[in-house]
N, C-alpha and C positions, 0 to 999 in steps of 0.2 A: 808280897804286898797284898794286902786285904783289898777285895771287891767289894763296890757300891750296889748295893739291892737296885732296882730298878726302881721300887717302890720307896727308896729312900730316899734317891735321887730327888724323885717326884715330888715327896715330903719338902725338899729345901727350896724348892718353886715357889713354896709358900714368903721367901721372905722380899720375892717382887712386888707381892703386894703392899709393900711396907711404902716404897716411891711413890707404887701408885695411888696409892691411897692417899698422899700427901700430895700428890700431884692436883685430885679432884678436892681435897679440902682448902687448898691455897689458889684454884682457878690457876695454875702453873699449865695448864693446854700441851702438858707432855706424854698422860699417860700412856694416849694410844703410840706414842714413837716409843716410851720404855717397853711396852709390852712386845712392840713388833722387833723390836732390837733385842730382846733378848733371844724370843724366836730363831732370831735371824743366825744370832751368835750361836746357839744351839744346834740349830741344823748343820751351821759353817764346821765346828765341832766334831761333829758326830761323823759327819763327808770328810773331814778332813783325817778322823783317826783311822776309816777305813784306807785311805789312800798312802797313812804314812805307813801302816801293815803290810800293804801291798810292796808298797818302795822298798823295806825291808826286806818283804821276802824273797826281791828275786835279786835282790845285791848288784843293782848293776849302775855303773858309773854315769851312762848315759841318763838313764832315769833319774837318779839323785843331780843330776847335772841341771836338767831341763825342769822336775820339781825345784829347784833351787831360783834358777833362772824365772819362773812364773813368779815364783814369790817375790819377789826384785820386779819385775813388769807390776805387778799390783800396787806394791807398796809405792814406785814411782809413778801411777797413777794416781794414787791418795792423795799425793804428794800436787802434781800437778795443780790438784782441784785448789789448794790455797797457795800457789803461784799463778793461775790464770791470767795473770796481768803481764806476766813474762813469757813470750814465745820461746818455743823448746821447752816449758818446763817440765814434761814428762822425759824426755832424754837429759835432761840434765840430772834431773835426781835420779834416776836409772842408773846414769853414768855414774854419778857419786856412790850412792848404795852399790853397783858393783863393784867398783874399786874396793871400799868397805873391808867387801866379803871377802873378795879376794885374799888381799893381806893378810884378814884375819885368820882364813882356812889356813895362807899357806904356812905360818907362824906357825901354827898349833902344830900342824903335820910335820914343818919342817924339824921342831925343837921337840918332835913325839909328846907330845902334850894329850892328845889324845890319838885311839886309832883311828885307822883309814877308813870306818865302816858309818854306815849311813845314819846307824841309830845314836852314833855321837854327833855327827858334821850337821845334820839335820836339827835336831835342835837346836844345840848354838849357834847353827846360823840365825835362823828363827829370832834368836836374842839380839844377836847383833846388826839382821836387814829392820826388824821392829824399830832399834832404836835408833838407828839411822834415819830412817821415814821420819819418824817423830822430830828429829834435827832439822831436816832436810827442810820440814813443812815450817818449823819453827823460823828457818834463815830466811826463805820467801817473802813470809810475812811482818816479821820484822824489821828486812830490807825495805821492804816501800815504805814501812813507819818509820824509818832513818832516813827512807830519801825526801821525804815530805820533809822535813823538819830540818834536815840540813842542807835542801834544794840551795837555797842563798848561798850560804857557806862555799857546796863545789862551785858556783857559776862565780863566784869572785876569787877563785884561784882557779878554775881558767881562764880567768880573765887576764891573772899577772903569768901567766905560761905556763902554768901545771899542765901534765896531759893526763886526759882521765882517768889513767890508775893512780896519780898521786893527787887527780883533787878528790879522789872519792874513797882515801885510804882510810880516812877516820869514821866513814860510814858504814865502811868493812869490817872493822875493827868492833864496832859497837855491835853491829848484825851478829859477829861470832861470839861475843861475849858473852851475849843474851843468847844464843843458842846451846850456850854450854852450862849455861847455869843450872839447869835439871840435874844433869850428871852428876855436877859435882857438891852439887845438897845431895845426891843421893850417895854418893862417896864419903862422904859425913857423918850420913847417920845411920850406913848399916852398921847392923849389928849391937847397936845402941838403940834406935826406934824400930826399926823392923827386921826379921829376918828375909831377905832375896828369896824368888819363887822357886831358881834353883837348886839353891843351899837348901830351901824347904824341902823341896821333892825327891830331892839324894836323899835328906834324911827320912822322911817317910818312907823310900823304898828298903831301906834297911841298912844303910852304907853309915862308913866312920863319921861322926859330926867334923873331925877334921879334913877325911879326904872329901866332904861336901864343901868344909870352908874353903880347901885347894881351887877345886871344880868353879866356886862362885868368885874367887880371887881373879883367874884367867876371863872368867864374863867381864867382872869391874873393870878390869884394864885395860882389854881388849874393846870394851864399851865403849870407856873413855878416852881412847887410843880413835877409834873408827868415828866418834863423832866428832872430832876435832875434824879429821879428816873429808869427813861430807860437808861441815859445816863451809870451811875452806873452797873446796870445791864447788860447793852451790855458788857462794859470793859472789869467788873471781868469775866463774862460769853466768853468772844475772847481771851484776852491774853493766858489762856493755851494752845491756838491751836499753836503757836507760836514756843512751844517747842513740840510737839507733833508731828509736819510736820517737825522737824528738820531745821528751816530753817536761822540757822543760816551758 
């Protein structure tokens, strides 16, 4: 696979200026945060591909284990930040995005899907703790915009004797819908509006464009398999704080 000049790199810098510029032409008061985030991503980047060379090169289980694990502690901290109104929500989406992972790795290893080695599990984990997080934060926040709005609804069935997992079924139900809705527009129109980052970067490295379609097939399912899964888990796992904080 062909290497990026450092000075070419540098060259494609040039198209942040493009926000930012639009950022000071429309008084939008964002420049200075796109500039610092890009930074920020770049650095994260650059630490991050030394570290995954490392974890590669000394192949060991623990490593890849505990790398795995941090990315799971982050990601359910992201996560937290737009559940704050739910105590536990950083072990809550931990808990979910592990479960997640879980499943996912041990699918793939058990049906030899890919091998045992860090420079396959590491990635796709990578795909599948990302879009969990992204769920994860999405069910939080959606949840309390369900429980606003259908506060009345539960408190008059349990008024007639529901207990609160069945007066707060329909709020569940909605919170998971709207949390899967991403996925599955994105299940729609690959490969018809865009090619996946995956499938993209198998086929840059030189691989069959079908054993990349294989590769990005096990991501889509496995995506849409694992956030089903978080989304669920967040739910059941936040609604009782609901009654718990009193906050009706």
């Amino acid at each position: 696979m062909k290497d990026i000049s450092h000075a070419a790199l540098l060259i494609t810098c040039i198209f942040i200026l493009i926000p930012i510029w639009v950022s000071y032409q429309q008084n939008l008061g964002i420049a200075r945060e796109i500039a610092l985030s890009t930074l920020r991503g770049a650095i994260q980047l650059i630490v991050i591909g030394y570290v995954i060379t490392y974890v590669f090169s000394i192949e060991s289980w623990y490593a890849l284990g505990l790398f795995i694990l941090t990315m799971i502690m982050i990601a359910g901290r992201n996560c937290a930040r737009r559940g704050k109104q739910f105590p536990h929500a950083f072990a809550i989406a931990s808990a979910a995005i592990l479960v997640a992972e879980v499943i996912s790795v041990s699918v793939w290893l058990m049906f030899d899907i890919i091998d045992a080695k860090a420079q396959y599990i590491l990635p796709m984990s990578g795909m599948i703790i990302g879009g969990s997080m992204i769920v994860a934060s999405v069910t939080f926040e959606r949840m309390l915009n369900e429980f606003k709005l259908t506060k009345q609804m539960i408190l008059a069935k349990l008024a007639l004797g529901a207990n609160p997992r069945q007066a707060c079924q329909e709020m569940i139900k909605a919170t998971v819908k709207a949390a899967l809705i991403p996925n599955i527009e994105t299940m729609k129109s690959t490969g018809l509006i865009h090619l996946p980052g995956m499938m993209t970067g198998v086929i840059i490295a030189g691989a069959s464009p079908i054993i990349a379609v294989k590769y990005q097939l096990v991501i889509l399912v496995s995506s849409m398999s694992t956030s089903a899964i978080t989304a669920l888990l967040v739910s059941f796992l936040s609604y009782p704080s609901f009654f718990k904080q009193k906050m009706f």
